[in-house]
N, C-alpha and C positions, 0 to 999 in steps of 0.2 A: 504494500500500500504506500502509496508514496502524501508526497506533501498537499498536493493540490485535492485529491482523494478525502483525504479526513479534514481538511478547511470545509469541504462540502460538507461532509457527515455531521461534522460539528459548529456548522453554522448558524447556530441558534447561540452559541454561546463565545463570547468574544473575550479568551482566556488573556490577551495582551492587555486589553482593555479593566479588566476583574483584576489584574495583576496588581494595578494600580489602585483599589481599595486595601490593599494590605502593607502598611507600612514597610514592617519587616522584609518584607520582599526586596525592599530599595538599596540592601545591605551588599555589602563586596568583606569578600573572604581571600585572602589573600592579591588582593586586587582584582581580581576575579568578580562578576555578577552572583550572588546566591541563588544555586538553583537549590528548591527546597521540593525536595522529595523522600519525605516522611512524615506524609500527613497522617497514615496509620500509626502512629504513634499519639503526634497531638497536632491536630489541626492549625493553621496560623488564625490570629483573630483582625476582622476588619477595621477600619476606623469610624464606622460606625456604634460596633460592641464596646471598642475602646472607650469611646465618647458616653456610652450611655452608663459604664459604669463609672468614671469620672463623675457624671452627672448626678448621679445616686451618693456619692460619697461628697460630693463638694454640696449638695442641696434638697436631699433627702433622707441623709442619715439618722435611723434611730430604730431600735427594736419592735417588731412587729405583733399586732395581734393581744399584746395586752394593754396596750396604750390606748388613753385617749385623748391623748392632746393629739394636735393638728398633723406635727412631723411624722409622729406614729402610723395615725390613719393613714396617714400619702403612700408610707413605705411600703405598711399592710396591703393596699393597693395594688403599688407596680407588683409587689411580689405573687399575691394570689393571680394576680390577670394573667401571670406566665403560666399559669397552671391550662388555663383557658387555650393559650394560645401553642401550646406540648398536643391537646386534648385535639386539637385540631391538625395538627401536624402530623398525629398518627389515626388521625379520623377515630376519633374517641366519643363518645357520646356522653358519656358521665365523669366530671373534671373529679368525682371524688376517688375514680380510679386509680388518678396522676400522682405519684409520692416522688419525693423529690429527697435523693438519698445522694450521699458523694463522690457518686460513681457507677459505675460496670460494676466494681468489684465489691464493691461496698453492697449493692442493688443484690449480689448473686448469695453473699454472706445472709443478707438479710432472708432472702427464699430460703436456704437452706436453713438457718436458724426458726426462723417462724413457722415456715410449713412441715419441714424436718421431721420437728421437735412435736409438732402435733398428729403428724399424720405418718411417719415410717418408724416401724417398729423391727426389729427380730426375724429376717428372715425375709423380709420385703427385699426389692431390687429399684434401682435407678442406670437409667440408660443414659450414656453421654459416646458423646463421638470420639474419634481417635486423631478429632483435626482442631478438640478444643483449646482457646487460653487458658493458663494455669489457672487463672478466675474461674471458670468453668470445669476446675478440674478438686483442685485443693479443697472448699466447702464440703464438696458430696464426698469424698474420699475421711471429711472427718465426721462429718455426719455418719458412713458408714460404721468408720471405726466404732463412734460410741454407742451406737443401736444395733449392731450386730447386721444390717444390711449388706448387701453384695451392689458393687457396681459393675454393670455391662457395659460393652465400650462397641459403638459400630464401626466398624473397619473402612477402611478408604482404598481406594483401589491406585494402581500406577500414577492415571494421569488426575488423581486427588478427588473423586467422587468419592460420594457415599455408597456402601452397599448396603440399596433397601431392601433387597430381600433377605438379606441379614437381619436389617431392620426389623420387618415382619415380624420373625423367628424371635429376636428378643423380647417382642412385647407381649407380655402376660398375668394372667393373675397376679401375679405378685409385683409388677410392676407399680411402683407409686407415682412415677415422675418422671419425664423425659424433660433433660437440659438440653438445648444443643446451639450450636452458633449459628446466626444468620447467615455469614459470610467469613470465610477461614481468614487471619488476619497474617496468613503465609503461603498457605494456597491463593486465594484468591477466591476461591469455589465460592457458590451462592448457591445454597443449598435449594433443596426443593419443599422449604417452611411450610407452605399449602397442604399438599401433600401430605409429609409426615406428621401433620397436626392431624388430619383427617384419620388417617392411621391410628395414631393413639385417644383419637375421641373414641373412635369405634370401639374400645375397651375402656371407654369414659377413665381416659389416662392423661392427666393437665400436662401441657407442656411451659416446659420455659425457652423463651429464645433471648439468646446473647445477642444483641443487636448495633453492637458497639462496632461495628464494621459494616453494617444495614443504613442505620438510618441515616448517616451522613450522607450516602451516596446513592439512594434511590429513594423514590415514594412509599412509605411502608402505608398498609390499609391496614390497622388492626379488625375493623369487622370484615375485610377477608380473609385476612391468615387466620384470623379464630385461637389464636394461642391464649392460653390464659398470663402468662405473666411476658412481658417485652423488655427490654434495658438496655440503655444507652447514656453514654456520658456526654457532657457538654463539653470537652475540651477538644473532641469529634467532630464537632458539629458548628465549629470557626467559635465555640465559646469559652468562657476561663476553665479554668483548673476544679475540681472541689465542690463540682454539681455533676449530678447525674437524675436519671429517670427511670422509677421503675411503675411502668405498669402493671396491675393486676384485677382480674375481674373483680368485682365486686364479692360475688358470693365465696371466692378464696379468702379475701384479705378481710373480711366480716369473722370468719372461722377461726384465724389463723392467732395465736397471742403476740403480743408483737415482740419486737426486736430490741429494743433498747427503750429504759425508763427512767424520767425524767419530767422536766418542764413540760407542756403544752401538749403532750402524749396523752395525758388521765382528763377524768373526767371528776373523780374529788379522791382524797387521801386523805386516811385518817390512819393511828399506829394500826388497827385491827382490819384496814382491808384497803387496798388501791382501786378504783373502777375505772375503766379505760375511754378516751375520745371515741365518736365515731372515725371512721378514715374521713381522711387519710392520716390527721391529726394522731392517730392511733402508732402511726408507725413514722412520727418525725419529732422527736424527743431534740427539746433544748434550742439553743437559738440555732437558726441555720445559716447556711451562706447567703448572705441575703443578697448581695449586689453580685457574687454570683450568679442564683439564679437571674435577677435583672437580666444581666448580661445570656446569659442564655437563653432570652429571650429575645433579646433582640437579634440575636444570631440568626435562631431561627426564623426570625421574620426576613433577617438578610436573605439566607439556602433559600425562602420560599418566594421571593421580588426573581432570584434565578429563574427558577424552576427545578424543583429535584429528578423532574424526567429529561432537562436539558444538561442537570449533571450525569446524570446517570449514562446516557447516549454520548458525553463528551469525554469519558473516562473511557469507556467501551474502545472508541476510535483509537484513545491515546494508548489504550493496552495491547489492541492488536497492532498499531506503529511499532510499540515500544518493541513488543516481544520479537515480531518479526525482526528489526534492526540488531538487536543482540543475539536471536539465533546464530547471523551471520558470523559472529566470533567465535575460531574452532576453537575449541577446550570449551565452550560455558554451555550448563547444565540448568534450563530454567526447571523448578519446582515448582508445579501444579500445571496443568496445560488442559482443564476442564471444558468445555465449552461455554458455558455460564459460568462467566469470571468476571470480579468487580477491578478496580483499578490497582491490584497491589501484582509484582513480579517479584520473587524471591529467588535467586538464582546464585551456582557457583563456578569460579573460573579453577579449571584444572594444573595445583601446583602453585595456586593462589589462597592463602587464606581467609576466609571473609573480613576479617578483623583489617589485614592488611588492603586489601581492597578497600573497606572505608574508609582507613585514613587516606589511604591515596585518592579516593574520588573528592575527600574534605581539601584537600590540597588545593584541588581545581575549582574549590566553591562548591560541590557538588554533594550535598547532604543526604543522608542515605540512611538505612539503620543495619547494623551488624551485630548476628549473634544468635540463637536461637528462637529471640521473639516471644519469650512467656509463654513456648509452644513445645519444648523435649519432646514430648513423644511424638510430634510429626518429624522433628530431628533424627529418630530413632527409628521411624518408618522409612524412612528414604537414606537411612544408612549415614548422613554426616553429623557433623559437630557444630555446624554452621551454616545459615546463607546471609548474604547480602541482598539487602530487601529494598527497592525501589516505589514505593506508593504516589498515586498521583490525587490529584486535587482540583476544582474548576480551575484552580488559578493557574494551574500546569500547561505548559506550551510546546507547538512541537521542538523550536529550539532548544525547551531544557530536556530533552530527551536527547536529542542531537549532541548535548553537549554532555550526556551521560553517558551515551553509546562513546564516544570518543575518548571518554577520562577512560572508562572500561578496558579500552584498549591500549588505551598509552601505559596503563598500572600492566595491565598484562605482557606487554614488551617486557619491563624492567625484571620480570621472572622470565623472562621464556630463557 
């Protein structure tokens, strides 16, 4: 595919243009232009998000929700509206489903803690994939430990699919919960969410999906995929650090006791007994990140002024450029080559380390991530210690690939 090719494909989305919403971008590394490609890691944030938590801290600061003075109610305000506007972004219909936790992993802690705790006992089974983040992996492994539960793991095949009729075969009676990820944050893979939710309704088996590689970079519908709990972070999604999102049906998160207790979580306390908020209140003890969330709310109103089907199509283009251009390098080994694959290439050059490959492409300005990725055992499926990981982002162009396929090979000269 050449250049004139994906300008067409991607002509809804004018990545030089967007480039220029993002300060950081303006940055030079060694005199060099920064190309930044590691947004699977942490998104860059606009200067609109910048601005509006700026805003919140220069002229709306104060704790929310038990106040009532003026400053109070304002903050109460912007903060709860962001609930409103998450609810709509994942086409939610009841804002009291939105809990606002601080993080992916915080969000994954929380289901495992809460649902866990109430609902898997001795001898039950949870199924998770073999392409999850450690987030997705560490909770149910200790939830297993201390209820005596078994974890099942679905296998992934060569080019990083899932196998569903492995799938099938694991879900059963004894199943309590499938976890699994949206989209691998090393494959690439975008799993078949629809699908495999269908599958485990049909055994009225709730699933979780890790979405933290999802929502940034496509339209999620949650009354299409029908999952019962969804989660994604805001630092994804071009927002700060220290927010996250976790959805849950209603009739789970009503059942479930919560997670952590504290401030604005109960509903009165006395020594002889605690009673709890309705949700979401139930499950967001103490003050939260307030100008966080702000800011991740303005984010998301940024992704959606885009379109998230005009990112989604504008990543697509840039991963088939990408990969193709770096096949052409003998010795490199891309990891994952699924055909539903969102914008991330994880890949090794032969006789090259990944470690050393990134600081060589940092040399050229050329940011990258190296290392296993909070993912081992997909390291361990594909037999290495390492890949160097390339992610892209609306604001990504074909030049910064041009200029990524090129460091690639100059670092690879200096081994050959």
């Amino acid at each position: 595919m050449d250049k004139l090719d994906i300008e067409v494909l991607s002509g809804k989305l004018d990545a030089e243009l967007i480039k220029k919403d993002f300060p950081v971008l303006s940055n030079s590394v060694n005199n060099a232009p920064l190309v930044y490609l590691d947004s699977g890691a942490s998104a860059q944030m606009p200067q609109s998000v910048i601005d509006r938590i700026n805003h919140y801290h220069q002229y709306e600061h104060a704790n929310i929700h038990r106040g009532v003075y003026e400053l109070s109610e304002q903050a109460t305000i912007s903060y709860e509206s962001v609930r409103s506007t998450v609810a709509r972004f994942l086409n939610v219909t009841d804002t009291a489903e939105v809990i606002f936790t601080k993080g992916t992993t915080h969000a994954i802690n929380l289901v495992a803690h809460a649902f866990g705790r109430t609902f898997v006992r001795a001898g039950d089974e949870i199924v998770i994939s073999h392409m999850e983040h450690h987030s997705n992996i560490v909770p149910w492994q200790q939830l297993c430990e201390e209820v005596g539960a078994t974890l099942k793991i679905i296998p992934i095949s060569d080019i990083g699919e899932l196998d569903l009729e492995e799938y099938r075969r694991l879900l059963s009676d004894r199943t309590k919960i499938v976890a699994v990820t949206h989209v691998s944050n090393v494959l690439g893979t975008i799993n078949p969410i629809k699908e495999m939710v269908a599958l485990a309704h049909a055994k009225d088996i709730p699933v979780l999906v890790d979405g933290a590689q999802g929502a940034p970079h496509m339209k999620v519908d949650l009354q299409e995929l029908d999952c019962d709990f969804y989660i994604f972070s805001g630092h994804k999604v071009c927002g700060p650090t220290g927010i996250g999102i976790l959805y849950g049906k209603r009739d789970w998160l009503e059942r479930m006791n919560p997670y952590e207790g504290g401030g604005d979580m109960i509903l009165s306390v006395t020594f002889e007994k605690t009673t709890y908020a309705e949700i979401p209140a139930k499950f967001e003890a103490g003050t939260p990140p307030i100008a966080s969330a702000i800011g991740l709310g303005e984010a998301i109103k940024y992704l959606e002024s885009i379109g998230l089907e005009n990112i989604e199509n504008h990543e697509k283009v840039l991963t088939q450029y990408a990969t193709e251009a770096l096949s052409d390098i003998s010795g490199l080994t891309v990891y994952g080559t699924a055909p539903q694959k969102a914008g991330v290439i994880s890949f090794g050059v032969k006789g090259v380390h990944p470690h050393d490959m990134g600081t060589l492409l940092s040399d050229d300005g050329v940011a990258v991530r190296a290392g296993h990725h909070c993912a081992q055992p997909v390291m361990q499926r594909y037999k290495v210690p390492a890949t160097t990981r390339a992610s892209f982002y609306l604001y990504n162009t074909l030049d910064d690939i041009d200029k990524l396929v090129d460091s690639v090979r100059s670092a690879k000269k200096i081994f050959s």
